[in-house]
C-alpha positions in Angstrom: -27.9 -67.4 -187.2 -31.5 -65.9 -187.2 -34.0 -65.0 -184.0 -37.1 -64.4 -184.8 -39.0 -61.3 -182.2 -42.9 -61.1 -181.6 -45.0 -58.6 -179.7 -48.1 -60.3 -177.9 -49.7 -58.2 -175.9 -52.9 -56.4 -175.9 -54.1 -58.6 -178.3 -51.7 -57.6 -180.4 -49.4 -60.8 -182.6 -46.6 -59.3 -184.5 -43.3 -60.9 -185.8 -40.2 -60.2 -187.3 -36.9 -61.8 -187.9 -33.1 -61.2 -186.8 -30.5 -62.1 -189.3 -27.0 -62.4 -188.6 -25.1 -60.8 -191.3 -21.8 -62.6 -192.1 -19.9 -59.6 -193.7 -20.4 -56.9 -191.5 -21.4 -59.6 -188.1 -24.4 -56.8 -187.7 -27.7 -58.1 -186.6 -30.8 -57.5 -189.5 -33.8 -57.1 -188.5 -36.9 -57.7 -191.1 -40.6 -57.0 -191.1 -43.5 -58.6 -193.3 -45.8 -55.7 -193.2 -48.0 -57.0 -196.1 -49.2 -60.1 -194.0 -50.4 -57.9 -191.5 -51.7 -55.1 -193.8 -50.2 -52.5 -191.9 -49.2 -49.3 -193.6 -45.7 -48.1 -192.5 -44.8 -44.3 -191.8 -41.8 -44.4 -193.9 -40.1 -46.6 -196.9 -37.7 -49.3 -196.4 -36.2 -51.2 -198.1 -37.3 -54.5 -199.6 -35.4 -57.7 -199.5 -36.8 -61.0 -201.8 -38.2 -63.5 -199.5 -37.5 -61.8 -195.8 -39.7 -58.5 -196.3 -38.7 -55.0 -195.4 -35.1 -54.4 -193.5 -36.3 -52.1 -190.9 -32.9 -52.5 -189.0 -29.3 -53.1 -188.8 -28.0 -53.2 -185.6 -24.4 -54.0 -183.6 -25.3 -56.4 -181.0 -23.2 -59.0 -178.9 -24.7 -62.7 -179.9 -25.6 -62.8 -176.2 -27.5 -60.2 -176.0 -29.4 -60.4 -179.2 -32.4 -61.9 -177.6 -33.3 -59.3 -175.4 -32.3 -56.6 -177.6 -33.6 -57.9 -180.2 -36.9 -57.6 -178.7 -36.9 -54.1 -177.4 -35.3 -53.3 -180.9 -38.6 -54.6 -182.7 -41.0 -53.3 -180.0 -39.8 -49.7 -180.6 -40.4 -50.0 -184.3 -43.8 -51.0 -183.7 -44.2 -48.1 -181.6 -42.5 -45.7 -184.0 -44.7 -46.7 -186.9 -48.0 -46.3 -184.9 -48.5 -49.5 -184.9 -48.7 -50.7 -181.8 -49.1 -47.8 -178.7 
């Protein structure tokens, strides 16, 4: 299962992914922060093909959507990427 998150407004168009993890049933969150050219405030690590994991988080599949979001929207926020 995957979701992927975006943050749209003021101009702004960033995306990231949710993946369901089937060992630990953890929702990962992943960033591409070279297609955006954004530098990030701190190191994460890379995965090959989905980008940086910038997240592991215990979710209920219900809920993922809109968690998920406010999840992704805070990292932007925390980076200094968005304001």
């Amino acid at each position: 299962m995957h979701l992927h998150v975006g943050y749209y407004e003021h101009g702004f168009d960033y995306e990231g992914v949710f993946f369901k993890s089937l060992e630990t049933e953890r929702w990962l969150l992943f960033f591409d922060h070279k297609s955006y050219g954004v530098t990030l405030l701190k190191e994460f690590e890379k995965w090959d093909d989905l980008g940086l994991l910038i997240g592991d988080y215990l979710i209920e599949d219900d809920l993922i959507e809109e968690e998920g979001h406010k999840h992704f929207e805070r990292f932007l926020k925390e980076n200094n990427i968005v304001k």
